[in-house]
N, C-alpha and C positions, 0 to 999 in steps of 0.2 A: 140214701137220704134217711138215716135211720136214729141216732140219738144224739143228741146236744146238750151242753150244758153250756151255764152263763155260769160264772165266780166271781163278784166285787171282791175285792181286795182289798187290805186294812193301810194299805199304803197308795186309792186311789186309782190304782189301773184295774181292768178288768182282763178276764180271760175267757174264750170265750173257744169250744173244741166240739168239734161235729166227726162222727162217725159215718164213715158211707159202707153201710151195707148191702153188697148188689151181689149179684148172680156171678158166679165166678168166671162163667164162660163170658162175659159182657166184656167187651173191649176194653183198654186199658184207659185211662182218661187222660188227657194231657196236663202236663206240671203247670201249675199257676204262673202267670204273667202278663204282663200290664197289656191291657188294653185301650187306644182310643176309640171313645165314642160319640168322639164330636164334642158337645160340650164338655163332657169331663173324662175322668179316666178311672180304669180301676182296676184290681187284682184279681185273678180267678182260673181253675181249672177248669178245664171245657170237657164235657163230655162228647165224645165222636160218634155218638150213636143220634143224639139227640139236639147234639150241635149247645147246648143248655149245660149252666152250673147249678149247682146245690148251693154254692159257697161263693163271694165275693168281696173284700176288702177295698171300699172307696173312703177317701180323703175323710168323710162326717159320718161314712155307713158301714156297716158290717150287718151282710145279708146272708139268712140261711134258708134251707129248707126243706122239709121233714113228708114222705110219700103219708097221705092219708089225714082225715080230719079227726073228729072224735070216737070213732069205733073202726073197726075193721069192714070193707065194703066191697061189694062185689065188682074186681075189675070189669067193665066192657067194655073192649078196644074193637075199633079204631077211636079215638080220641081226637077233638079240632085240631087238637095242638098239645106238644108236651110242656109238664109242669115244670122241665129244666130252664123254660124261655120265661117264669116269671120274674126271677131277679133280674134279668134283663130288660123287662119293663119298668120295674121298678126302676131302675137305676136313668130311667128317660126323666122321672120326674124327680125323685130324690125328696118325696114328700107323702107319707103315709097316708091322708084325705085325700089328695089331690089325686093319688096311686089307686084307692079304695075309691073312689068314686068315677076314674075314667076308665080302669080296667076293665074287660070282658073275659069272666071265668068261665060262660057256658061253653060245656061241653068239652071241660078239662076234666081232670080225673081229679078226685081230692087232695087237696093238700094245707100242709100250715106250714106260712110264712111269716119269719121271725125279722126283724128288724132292729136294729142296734144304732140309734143314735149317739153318738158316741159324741160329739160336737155340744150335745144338748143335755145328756144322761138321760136318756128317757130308752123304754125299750118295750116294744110294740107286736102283738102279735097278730096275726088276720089268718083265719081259717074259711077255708073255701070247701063245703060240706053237698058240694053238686045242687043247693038249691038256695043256699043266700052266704055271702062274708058275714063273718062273723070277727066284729073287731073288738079285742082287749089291752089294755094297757097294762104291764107288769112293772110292779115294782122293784129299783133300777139296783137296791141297796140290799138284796137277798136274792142267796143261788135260787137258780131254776135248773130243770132237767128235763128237757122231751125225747121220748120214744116215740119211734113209729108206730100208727094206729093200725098200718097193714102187716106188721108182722110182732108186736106184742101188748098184750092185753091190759083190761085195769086194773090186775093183781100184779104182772108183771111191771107197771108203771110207778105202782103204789111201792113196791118193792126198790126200785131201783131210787125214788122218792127219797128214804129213809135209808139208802145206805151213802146218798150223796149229804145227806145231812150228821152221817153219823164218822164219814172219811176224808169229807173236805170241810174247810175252814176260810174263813177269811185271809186268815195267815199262808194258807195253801198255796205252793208254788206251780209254775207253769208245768213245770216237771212230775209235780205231783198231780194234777192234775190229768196230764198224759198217761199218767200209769193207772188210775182210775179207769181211764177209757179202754187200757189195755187188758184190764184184768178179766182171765181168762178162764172160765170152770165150768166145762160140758154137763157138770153133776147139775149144775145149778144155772140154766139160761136166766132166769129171773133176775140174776145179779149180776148177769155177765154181761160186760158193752160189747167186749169183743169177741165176734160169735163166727158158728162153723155147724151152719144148720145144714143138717142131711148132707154135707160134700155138696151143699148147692148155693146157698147165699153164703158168703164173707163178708168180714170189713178190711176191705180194698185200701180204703185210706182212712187215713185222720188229719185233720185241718184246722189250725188251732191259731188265733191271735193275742195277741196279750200287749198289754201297755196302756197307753190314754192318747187323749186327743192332740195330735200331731207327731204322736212318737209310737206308733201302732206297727208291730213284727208278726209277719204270719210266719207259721210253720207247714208245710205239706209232708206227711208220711204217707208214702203209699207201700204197702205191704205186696209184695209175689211181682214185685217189677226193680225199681232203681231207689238209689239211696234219700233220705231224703233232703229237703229242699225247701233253706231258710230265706223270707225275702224282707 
């Protein structure tokens, strides 16, 4: 659950690609597919470890989500509950107040959870920092780009900042966009999305949506397993 970018686009859809960076021994995750959950339904890989997604594409929402709040923090596990089961709450209410005011984060491990209204163009973020949420509203009409707080710093952040503003564009396609997350250079982890720390963390997959509202296409790339997997 490691970096993400949002792209508005000059012709109105957005694009929207997450990086999952995990331990390479870590089970494989399962390919995205629909789920019912009673009231509504929605898109998403399951992680088999944790039974929880990073990533879900519903009808008005696209939910991500990134290990770690504003700095890097000392794991200590056991944990109530893992951070993979917060889109799945989210996704009970499908309303960011309503979400942010009846959830319970004690005794989760850090995390920031992104939100993409997509129905409404708004896009929302809530950091859970082990001792209060932390809610901000991002503006819906200029890229963003999160790094994980648990494995790269504020010069790495600041760094990856400025090269997404200096390689993507409005105009930038979904494709180009992919290759950004792809770019690969051991010289330079600072710039690199797609990474191969010590032979121990990878990025496993890439998951990426693209279009607007009612015409939304994910992608799933999972790397060191099967092809990937457009829905």
């Amino acid at each position: 659950m490691c970096v993400l970018t949002f792209i508005p686009h000059s012709n109105g859809q957005i694009t929207v690609t997450h990086n999952r960076d995990e331990h390479f021994q870590r089970a494989a995750a399962i390919a995205p597919e629909s789920y019912d959950l009673g009231h509504t339904s929605a898109v998403y890989p399951v992680d088999p470890q944790s039974g929880g997604t990073w990533f879900a594409l519903h009808r008005d929402w696209i939910c991500c989500m990134l290990n770690g709040a504003f700095e890097k923090h000392e794991s200590k596990p056991p944990y109530r509950v893992s951070r993979g089961t917060v889109i799945g709450a989210f996704l009970q209410y499908l309303d960011i107040n309503t979400f942010q005011n009846a959830f319970n984060p004690i005794g989760m491990e850090p995390f920031t959870f992104v939100a993409i209204d997509v129905k409404n163009n708004q896009l929302h973020q809530l950091i859970w920092d082990e001792h209060v949420f932390q809610y901000q509203k991002l503006p819906f009409d200029v890229a963003h780009i999160w790094s994980s707080s648990t494995l790269y710093n504020a010069q790495v952040k600041a760094a990856r900042k400025r090269l997404l503003g200096q390689l993507l564009t409005p105009r930038s396609t979904p494709a180009q966009v992919i290759e950004f997350h792809e770019r690969f250079d051991l010289t330079n982890l600072g710039h690199s999305l797609f990474v191969n720390i010590d032979d121990k963390i990878h990025t496993v997959a890439i998951t990426q949506v693209t279009g607007r509202y009612g015409g939304m296409k994910l992608l799933y790339k999972p790397f060191y397993q099967e092809e990937a997997l457009f829905i």
